[in-house]
Biotite code that builds the C-alpha atoms (Angstrom):
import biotite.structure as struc

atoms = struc.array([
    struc.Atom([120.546, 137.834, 106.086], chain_id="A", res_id=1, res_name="UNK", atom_name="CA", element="C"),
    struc.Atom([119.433, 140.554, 103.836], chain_id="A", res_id=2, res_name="UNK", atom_name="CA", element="C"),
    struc.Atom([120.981, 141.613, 100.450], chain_id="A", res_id=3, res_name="UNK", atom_name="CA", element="C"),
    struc.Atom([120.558, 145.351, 99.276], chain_id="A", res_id=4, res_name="UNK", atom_name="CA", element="C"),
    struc.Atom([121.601, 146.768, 96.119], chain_id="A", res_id=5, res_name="UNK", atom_name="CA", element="C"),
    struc.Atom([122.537, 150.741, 96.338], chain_id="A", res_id=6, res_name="UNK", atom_name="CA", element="C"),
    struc.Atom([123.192, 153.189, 93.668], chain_id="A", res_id=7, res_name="UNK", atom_name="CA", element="C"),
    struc.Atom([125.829, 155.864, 95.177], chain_id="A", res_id=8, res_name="UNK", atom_name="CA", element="C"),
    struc.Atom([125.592, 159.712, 94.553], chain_id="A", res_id=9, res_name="UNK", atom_name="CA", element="C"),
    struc.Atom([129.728, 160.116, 95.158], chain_id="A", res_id=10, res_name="UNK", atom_name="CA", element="C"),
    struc.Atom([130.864, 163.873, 96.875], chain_id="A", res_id=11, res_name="UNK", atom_name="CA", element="C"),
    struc.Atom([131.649, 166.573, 94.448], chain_id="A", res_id=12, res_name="UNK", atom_name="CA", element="C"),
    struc.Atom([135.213, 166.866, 96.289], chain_id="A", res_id=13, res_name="UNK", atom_name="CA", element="C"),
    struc.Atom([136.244, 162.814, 95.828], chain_id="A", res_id=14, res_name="UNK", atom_name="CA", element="C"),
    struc.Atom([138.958, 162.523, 92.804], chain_id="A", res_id=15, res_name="UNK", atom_name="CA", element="C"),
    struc.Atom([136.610, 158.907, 91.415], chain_id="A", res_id=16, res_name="UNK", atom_name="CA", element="C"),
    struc.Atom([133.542, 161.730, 91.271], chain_id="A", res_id=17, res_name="UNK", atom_name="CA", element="C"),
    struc.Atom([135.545, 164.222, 89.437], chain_id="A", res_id=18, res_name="UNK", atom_name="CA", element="C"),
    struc.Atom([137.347, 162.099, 87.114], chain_id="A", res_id=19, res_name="UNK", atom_name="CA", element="C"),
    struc.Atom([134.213, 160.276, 86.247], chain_id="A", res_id=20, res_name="UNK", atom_name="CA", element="C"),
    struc.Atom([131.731, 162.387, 86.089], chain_id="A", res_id=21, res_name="UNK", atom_name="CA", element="C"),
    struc.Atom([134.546, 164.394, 83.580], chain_id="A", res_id=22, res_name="UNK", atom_name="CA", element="C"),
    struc.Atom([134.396, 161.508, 81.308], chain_id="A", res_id=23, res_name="UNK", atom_name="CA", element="C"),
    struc.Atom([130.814, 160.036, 81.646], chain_id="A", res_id=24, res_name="UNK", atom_name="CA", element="C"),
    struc.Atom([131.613, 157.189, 79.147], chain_id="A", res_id=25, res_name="UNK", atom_name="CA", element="C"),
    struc.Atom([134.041, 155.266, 81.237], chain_id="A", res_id=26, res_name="UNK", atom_name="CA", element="C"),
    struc.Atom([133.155, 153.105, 83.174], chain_id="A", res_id=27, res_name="UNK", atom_name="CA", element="C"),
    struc.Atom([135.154, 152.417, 86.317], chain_id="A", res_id=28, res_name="UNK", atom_name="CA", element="C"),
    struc.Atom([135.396, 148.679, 87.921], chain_id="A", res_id=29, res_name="UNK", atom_name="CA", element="C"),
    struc.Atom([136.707, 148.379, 91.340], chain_id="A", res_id=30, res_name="UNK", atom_name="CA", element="C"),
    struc.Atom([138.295, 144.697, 91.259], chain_id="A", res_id=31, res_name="UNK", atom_name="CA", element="C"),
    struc.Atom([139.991, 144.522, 94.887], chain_id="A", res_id=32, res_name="UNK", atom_name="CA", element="C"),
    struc.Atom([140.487, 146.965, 97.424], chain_id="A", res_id=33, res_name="UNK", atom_name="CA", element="C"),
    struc.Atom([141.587, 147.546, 100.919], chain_id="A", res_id=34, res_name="UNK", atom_name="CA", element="C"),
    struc.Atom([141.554, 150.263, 103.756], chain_id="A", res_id=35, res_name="UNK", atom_name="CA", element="C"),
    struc.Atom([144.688, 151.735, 105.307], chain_id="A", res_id=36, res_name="UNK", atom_name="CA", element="C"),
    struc.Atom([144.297, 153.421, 108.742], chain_id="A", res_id=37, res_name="UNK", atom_name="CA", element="C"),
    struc.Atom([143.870, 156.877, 106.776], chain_id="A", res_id=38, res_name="UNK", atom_name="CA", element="C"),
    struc.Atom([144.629, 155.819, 102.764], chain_id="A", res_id=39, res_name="UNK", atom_name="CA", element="C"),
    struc.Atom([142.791, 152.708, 100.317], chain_id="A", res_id=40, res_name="UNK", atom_name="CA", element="C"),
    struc.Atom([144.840, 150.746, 98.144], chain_id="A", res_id=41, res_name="UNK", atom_name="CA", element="C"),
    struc.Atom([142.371, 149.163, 94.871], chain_id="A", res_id=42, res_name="UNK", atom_name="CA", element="C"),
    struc.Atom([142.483, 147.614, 91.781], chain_id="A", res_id=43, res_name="UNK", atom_name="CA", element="C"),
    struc.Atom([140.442, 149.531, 89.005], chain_id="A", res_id=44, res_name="UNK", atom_name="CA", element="C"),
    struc.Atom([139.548, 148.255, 85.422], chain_id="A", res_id=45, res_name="UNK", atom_name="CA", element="C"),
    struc.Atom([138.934, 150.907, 82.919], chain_id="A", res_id=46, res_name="UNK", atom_name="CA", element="C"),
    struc.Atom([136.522, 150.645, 79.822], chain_id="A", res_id=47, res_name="UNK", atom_name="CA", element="C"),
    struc.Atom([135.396, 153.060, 77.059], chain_id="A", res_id=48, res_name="UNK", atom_name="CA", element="C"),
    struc.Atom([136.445, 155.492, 74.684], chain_id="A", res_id=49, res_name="UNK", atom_name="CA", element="C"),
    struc.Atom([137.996, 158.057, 76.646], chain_id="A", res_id=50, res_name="UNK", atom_name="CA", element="C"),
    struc.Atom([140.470, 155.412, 78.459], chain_id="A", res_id=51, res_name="UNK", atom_name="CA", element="C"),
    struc.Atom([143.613, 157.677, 77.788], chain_id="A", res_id=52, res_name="UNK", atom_name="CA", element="C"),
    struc.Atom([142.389, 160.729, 79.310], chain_id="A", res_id=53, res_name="UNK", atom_name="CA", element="C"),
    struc.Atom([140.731, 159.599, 82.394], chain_id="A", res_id=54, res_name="UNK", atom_name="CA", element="C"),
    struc.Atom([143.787, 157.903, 82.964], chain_id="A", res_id=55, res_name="UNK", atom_name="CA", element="C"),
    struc.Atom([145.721, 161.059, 82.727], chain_id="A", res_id=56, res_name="UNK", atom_name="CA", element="C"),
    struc.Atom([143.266, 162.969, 85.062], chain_id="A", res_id=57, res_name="UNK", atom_name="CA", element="C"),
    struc.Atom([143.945, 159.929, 87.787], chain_id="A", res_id=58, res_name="UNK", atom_name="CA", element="C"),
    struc.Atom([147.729, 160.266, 87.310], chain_id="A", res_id=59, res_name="UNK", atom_name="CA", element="C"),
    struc.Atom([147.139, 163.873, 88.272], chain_id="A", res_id=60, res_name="UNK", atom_name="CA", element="C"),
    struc.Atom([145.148, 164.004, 90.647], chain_id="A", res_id=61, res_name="UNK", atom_name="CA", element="C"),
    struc.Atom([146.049, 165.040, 93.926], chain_id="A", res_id=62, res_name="UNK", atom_name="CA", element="C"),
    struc.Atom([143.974, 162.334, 95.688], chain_id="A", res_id=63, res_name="UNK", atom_name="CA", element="C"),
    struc.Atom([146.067, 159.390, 94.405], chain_id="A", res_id=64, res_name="UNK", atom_name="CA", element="C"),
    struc.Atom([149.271, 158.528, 95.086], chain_id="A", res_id=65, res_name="UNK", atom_name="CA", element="C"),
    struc.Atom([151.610, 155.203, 93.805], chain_id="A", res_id=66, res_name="UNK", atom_name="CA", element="C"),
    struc.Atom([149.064, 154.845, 90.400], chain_id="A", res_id=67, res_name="UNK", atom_name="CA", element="C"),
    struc.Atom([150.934, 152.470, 88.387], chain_id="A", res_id=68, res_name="UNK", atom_name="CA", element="C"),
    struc.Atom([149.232, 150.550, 85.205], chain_id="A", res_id=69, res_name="UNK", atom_name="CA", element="C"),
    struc.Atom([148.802, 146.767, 85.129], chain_id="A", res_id=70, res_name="UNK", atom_name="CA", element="C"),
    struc.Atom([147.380, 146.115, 81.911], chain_id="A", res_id=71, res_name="UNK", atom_name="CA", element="C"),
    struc.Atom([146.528, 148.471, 79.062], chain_id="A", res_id=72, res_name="UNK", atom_name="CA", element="C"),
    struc.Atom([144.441, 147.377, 75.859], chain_id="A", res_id=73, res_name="UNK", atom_name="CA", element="C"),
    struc.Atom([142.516, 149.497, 72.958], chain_id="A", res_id=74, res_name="UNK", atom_name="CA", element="C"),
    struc.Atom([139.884, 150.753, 75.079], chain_id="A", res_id=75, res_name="UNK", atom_name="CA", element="C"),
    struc.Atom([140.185, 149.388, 78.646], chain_id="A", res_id=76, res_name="UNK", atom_name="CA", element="C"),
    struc.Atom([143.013, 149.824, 81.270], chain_id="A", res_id=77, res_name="UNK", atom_name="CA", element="C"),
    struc.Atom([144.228, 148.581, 84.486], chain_id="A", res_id=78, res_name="UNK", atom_name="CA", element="C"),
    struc.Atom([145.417, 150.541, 87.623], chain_id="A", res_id=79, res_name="UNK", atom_name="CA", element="C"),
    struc.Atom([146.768, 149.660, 91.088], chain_id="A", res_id=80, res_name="UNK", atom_name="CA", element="C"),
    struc.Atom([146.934, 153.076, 92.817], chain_id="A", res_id=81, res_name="UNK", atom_name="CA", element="C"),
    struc.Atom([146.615, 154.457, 96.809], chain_id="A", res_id=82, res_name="UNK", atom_name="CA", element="C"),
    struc.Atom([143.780, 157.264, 97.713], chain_id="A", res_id=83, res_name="UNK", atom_name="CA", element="C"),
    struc.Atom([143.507, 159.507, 100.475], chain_id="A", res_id=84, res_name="UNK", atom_name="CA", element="C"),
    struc.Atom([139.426, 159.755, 99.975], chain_id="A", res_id=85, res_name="UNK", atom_name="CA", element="C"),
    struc.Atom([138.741, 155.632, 99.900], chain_id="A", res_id=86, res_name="UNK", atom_name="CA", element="C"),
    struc.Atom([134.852, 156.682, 101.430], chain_id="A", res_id=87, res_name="UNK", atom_name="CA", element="C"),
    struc.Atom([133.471, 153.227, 100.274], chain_id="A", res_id=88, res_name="UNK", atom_name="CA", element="C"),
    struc.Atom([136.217, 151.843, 101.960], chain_id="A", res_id=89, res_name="UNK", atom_name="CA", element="C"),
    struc.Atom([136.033, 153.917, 105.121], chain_id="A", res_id=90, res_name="UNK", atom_name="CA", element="C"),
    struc.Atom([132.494, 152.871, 105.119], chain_id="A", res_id=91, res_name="UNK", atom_name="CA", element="C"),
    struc.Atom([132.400, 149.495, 104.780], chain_id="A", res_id=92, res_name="UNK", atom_name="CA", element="C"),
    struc.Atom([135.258, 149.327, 107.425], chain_id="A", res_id=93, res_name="UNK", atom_name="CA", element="C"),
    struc.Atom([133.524, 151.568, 110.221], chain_id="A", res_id=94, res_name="UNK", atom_name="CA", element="C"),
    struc.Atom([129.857, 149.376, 109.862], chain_id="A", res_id=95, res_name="UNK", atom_name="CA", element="C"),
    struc.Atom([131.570, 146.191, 109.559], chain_id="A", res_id=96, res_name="UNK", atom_name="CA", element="C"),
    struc.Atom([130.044, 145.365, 106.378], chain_id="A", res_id=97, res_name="UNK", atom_name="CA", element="C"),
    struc.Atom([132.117, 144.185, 103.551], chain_id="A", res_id=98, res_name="UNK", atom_name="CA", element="C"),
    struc.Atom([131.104, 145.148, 99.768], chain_id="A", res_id=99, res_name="UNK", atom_name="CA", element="C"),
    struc.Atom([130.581, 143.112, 96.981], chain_id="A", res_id=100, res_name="UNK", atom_name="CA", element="C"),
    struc.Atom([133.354, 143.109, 93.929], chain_id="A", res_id=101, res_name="UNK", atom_name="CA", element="C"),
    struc.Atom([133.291, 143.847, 91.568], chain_id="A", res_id=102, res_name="UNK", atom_name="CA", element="C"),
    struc.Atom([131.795, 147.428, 91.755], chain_id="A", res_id=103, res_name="UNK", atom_name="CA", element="C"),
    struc.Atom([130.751, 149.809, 89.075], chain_id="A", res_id=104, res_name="UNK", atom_name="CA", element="C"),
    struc.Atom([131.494, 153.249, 89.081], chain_id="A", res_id=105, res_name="UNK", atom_name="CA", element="C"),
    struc.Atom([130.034, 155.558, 85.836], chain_id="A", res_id=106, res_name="UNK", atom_name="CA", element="C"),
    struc.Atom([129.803, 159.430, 85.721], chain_id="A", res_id=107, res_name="UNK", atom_name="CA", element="C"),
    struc.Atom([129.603, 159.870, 89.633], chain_id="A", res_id=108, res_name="UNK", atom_name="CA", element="C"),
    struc.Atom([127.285, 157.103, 90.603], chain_id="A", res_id=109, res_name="UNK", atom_name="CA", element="C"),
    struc.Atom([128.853, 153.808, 92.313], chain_id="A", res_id=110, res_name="UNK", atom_name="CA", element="C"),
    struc.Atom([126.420, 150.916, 92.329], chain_id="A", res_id=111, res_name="UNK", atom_name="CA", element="C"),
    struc.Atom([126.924, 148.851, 95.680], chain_id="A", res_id=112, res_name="UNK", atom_name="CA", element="C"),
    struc.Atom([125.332, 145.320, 96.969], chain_id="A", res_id=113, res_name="UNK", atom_name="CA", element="C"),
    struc.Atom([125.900, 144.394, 100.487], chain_id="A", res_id=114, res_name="UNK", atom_name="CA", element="C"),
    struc.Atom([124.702, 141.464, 102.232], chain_id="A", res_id=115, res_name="UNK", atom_name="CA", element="C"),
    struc.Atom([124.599, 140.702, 105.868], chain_id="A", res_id=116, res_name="UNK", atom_name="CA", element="C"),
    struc.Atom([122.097, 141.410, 109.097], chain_id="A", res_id=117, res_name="UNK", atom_name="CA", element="C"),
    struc.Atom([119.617, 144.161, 109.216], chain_id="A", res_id=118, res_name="UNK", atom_name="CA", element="C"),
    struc.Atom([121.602, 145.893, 111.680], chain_id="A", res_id=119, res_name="UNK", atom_name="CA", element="C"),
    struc.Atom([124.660, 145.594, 109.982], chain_id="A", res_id=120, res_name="UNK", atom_name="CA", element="C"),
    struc.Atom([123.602, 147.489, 106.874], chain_id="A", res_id=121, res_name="UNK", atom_name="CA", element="C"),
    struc.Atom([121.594, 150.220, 108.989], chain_id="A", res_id=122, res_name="UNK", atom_name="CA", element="C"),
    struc.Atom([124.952, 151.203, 110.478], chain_id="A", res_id=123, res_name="UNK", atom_name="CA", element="C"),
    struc.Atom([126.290, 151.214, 106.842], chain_id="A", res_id=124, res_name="UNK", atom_name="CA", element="C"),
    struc.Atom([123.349, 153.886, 105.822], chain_id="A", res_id=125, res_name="UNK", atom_name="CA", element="C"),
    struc.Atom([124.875, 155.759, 109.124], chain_id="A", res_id=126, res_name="UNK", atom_name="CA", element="C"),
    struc.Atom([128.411, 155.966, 107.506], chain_id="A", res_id=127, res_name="UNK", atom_name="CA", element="C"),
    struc.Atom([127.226, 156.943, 104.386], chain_id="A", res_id=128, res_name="UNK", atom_name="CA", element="C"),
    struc.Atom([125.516, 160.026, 105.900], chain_id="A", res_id=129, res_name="UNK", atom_name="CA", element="C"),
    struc.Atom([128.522, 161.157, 108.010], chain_id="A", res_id=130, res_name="UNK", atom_name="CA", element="C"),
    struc.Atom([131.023, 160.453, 104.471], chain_id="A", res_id=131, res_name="UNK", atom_name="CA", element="C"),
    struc.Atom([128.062, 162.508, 102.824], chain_id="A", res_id=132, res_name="UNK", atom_name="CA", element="C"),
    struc.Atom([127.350, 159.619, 100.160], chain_id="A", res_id=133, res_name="UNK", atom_name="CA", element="C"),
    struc.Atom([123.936, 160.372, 98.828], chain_id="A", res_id=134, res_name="UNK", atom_name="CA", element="C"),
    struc.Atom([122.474, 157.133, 98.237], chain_id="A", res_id=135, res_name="UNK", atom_name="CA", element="C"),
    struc.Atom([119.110, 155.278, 96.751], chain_id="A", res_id=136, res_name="UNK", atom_name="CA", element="C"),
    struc.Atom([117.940, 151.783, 97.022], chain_id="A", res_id=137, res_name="UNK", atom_name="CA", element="C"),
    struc.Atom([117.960, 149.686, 93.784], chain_id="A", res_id=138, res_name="UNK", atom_name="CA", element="C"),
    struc.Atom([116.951, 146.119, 95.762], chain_id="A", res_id=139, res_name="UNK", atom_name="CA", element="C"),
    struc.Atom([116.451, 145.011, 99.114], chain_id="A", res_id=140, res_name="UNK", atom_name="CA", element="C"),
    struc.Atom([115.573, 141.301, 99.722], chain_id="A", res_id=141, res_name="UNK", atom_name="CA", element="C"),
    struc.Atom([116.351, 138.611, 102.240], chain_id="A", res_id=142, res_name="UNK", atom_name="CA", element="C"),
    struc.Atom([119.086, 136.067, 101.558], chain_id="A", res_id=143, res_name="UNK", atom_name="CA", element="C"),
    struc.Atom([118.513, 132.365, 102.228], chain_id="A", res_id=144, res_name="UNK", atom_name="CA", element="C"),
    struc.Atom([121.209, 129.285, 102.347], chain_id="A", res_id=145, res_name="UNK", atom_name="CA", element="C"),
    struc.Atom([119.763, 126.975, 99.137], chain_id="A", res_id=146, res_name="UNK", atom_name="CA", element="C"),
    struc.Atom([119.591, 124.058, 102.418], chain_id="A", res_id=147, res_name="UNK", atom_name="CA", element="C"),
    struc.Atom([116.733, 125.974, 103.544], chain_id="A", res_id=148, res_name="UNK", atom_name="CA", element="C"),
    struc.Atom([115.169, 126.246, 100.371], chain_id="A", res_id=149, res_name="UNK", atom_name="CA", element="C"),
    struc.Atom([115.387, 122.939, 98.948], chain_id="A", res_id=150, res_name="UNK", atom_name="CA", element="C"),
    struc.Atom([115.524, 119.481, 100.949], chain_id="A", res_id=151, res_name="UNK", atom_name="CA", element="C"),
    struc.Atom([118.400, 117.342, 99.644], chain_id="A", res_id=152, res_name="UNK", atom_name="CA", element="C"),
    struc.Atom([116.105, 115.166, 97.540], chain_id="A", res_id=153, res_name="UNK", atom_name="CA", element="C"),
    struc.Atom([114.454, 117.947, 95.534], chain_id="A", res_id=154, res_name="UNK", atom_name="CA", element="C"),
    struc.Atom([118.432, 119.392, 94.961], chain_id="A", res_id=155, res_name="UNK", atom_name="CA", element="C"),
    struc.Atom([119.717, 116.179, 93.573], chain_id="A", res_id=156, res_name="UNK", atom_name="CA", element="C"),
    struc.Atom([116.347, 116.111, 91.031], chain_id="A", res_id=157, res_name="UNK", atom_name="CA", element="C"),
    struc.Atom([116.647, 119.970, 90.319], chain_id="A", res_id=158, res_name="UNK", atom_name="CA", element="C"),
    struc.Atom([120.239, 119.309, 89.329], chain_id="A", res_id=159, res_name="UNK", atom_name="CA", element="C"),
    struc.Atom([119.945, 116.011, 87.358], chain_id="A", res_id=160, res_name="UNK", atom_name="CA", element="C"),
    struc.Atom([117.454, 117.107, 85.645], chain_id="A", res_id=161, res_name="UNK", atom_name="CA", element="C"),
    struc.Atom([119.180, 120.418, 84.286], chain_id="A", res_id=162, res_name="UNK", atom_name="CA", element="C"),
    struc.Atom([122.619, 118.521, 83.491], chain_id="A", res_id=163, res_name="UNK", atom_name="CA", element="C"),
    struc.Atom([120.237, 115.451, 81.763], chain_id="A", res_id=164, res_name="UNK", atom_name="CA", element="C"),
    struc.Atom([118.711, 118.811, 79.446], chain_id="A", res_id=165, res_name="UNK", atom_name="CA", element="C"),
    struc.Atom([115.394, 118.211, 80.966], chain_id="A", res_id=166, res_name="UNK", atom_name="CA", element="C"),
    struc.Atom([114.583, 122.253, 80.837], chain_id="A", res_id=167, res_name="UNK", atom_name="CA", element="C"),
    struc.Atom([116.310, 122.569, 77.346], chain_id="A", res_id=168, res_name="UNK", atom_name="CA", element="C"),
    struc.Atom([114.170, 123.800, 74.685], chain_id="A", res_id=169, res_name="UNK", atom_name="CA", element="C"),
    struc.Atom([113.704, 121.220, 72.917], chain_id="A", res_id=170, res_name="UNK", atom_name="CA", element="C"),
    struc.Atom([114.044, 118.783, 75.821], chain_id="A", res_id=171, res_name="UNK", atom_name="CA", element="C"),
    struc.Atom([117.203, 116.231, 75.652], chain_id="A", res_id=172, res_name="UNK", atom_name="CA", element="C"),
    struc.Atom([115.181, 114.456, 78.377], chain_id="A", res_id=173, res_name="UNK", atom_name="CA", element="C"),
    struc.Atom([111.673, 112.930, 78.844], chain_id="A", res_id=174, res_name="UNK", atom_name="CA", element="C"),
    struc.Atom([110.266, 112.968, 82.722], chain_id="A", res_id=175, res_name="UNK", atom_name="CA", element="C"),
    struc.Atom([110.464, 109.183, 81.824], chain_id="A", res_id=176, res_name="UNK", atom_name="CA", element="C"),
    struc.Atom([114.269, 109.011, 81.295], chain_id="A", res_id=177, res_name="UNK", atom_name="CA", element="C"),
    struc.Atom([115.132, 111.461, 84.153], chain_id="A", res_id=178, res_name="UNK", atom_name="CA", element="C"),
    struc.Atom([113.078, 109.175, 86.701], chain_id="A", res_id=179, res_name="UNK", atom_name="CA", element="C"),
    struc.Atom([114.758, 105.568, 84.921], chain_id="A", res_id=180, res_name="UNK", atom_name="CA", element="C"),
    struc.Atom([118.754, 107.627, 85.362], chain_id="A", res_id=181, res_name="UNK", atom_name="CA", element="C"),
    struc.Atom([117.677, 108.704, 88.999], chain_id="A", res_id=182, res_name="UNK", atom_name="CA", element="C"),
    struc.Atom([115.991, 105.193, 89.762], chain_id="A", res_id=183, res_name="UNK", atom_name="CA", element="C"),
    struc.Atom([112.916, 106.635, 91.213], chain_id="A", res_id=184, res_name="UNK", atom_name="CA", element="C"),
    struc.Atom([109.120, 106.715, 90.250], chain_id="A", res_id=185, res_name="UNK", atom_name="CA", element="C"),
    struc.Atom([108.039, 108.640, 86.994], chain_id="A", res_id=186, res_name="UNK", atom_name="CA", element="C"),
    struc.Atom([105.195, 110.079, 89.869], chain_id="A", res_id=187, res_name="UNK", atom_name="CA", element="C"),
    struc.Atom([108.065, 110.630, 92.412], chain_id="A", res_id=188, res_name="UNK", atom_name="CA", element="C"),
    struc.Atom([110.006, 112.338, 90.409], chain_id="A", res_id=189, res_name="UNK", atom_name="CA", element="C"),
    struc.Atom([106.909, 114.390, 89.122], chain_id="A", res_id=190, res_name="UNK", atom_name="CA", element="C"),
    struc.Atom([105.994, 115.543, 92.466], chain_id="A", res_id=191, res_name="UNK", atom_name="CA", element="C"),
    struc.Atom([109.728, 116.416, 93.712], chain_id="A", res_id=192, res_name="UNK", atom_name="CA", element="C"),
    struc.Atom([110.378, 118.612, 90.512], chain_id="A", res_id=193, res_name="UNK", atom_name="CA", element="C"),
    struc.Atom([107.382, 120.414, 90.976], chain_id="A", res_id=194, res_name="UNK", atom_name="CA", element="C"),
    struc.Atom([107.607, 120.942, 94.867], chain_id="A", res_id=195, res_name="UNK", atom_name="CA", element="C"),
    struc.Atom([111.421, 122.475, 94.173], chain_id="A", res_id=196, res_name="UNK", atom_name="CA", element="C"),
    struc.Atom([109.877, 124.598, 90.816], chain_id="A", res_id=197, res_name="UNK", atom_name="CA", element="C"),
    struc.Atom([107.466, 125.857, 93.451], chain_id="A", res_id=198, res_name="UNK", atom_name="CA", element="C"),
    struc.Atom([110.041, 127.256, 95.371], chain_id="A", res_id=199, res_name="UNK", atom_name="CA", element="C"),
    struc.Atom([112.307, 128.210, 93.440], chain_id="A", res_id=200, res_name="UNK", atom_name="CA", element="C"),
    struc.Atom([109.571, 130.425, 91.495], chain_id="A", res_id=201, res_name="UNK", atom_name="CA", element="C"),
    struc.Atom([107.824, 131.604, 94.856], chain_id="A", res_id=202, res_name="UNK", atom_name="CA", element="C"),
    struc.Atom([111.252, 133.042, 95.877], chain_id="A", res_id=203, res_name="UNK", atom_name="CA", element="C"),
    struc.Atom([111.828, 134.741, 92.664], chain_id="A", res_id=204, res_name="UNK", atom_name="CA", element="C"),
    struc.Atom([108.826, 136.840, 92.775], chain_id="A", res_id=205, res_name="UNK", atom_name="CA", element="C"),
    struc.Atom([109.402, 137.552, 96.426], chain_id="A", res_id=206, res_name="UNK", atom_name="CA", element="C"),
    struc.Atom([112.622, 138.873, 95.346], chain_id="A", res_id=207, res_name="UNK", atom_name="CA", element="C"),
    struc.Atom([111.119, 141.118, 92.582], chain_id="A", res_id=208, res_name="UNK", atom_name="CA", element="C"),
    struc.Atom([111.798, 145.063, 93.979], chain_id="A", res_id=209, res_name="UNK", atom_name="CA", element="C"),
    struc.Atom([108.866, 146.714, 95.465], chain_id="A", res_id=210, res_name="UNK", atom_name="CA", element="C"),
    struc.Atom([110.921, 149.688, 96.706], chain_id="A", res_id=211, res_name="UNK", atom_name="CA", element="C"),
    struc.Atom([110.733, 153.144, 95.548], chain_id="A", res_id=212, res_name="UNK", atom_name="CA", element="C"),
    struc.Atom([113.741, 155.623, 94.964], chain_id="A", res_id=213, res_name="UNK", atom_name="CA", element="C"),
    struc.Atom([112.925, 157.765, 97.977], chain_id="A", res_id=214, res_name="UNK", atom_name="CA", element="C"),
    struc.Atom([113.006, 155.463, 100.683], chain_id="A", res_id=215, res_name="UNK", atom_name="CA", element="C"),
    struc.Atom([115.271, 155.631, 103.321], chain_id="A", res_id=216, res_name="UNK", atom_name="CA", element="C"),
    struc.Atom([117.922, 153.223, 103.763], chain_id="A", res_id=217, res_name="UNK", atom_name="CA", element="C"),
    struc.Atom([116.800, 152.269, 107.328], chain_id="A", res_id=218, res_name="UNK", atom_name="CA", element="C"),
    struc.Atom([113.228, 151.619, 107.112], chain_id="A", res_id=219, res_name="UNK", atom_name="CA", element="C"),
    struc.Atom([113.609, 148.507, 105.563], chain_id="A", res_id=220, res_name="UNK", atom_name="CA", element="C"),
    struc.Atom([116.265, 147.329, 108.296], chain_id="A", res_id=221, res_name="UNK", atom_name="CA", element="C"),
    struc.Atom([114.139, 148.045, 111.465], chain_id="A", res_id=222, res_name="UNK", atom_name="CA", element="C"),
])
C-alpha cells in the first residue's frame, strides 16, 4: 500500500475556491463528508479572524444549499451544508479511493493524503485531471502493517520500554530494570531494542520525501 500526500490547486469556478481564496486567513476543515449521485453533503470547521464573513459568503453562495451552523465560537464555526460542486468527493468516489479526514482547505489549496494500491491512486490523478484539480505531490511513501515491521517480541520490548520511561530524558528506567520487569536477559533485551530501533529508524528515513513539485502524479504509481 502506498500513502501520498497532495496539495490541491481548487477550480476558479468551485464556491470552497472562491470563498477561500476571498478570505485567505481561514482556514477550512472538512470533518465528514459524503457523495450524493449529483450533490456532497460535509461537515466543515471554520478558524480565523474573518469567521463571520466567510460564513456569510457560504450562506450565499449559489453552490450550497441546506447550510445550517452547528457550533459557533469567537473565531471558529461549524457548518453542515449540501454542494452541487463536491469535486473531492466526485473524485474519490469515481477512483475508488477514499480520503483522509480531516482535510485542510486555506486560500484555494486543499491538502489531501490517500492511501491504498498504486493503481488505485493513479486512477485518482485521472479524476483529478478530468474535475480540472491542479495538483502537486507533498509525500509519496509505501505503507507497511507494524506486523511486518516488528516481530512480536521486539513490539512487546519497544512498548515496555516506552511506558517503563526508558526513552525519557532523563531515563525513569535503566536497561537493567526494563530486562528484570520483562524477565529476560539484560543482553536479550539489549539486542531486541536495538534490532526494533533499527527499524524503526531505517523506515523513517526511507519515508523522508525525495519528490520534487513537478512530478507527475503517475510516475511514482507505475
Amino acid at each position: 500500500m502506498a500513502q501520498a500526500t497532495l496539495t490541491l490547486t481548487l477550480p476558479d469556478h468551485v464556491w470552497i475556491q472562491q470563498v477561500s481564496a476571498a478570505h485567505p486567513n481561514t482556514t477550512f476543515r472538512v470533518l465528514a463528508a459524503v457523495p450524493d449521485t449529483e450533490t456532497g453533503f460535509a461537515l466543515v470547521r471554520l478558524s480565523g479572524p474573518a469567521v463571520e464573513h466567510a460564513l456569510q459568503d457560504m450562506n450565499s453562495h449559489p453552490q450550497l444549499t441546506e447550510l445550517t451552523l452547528t457550533q459557533r465560537s469567537d473565531g471558529e464555526a461549524t457548518v453542515h451544508f449540501e454542494t452541487t460542486e463536491p469535486l473531492l468527493l466526485f473524485s474519490s468516489r469515481d477512483a475508488g479511493m477514499p480520503i483522509e479526514l480531516p482535510v485542510t482547505i486555506q486560500d484555494g489549496r486543499a491538502t489531501v493524503t490517500v492511501t491504498g494500491s498504486r493503481d488505485r491512486l493513479a486512477e485518482l490523478a485521472e479524476q483529478f485531471d478530468r474535475l480540472g484539480l491542479q495538483y502537486q505531490i507533498d509525500t509519496v511513501s509505501e505503507q507497511l502493517h507494524e506486523s511486518q515491521l516488528l516481530s512480536d517480541r521486539q513490539l512487546e520490548v519497544l512498548v515496555t520500554a516506552v511506558r517503563e520511561g526508558y526513552y525519557d530524558t532523563p531515563r525513569r528506567c535503566s536497561l537493567t530494570d526494563l530486562a528484570d520487569h520483562l524477565g529476560i536477559a539484560k543482553s536479550t533485551c539489549s539486542e531486541t531494542l536495538h534490532r526494533a530501533e533499527e527499524a524503526i529508524i531505517k523506515r523513517f528515513v526511507d519515508q523522508i520525501p525525495e519528490t520534487t513539485a513537478d512530478e507527475s502524479l503517475e510516475e511514482p504509481f507505475v
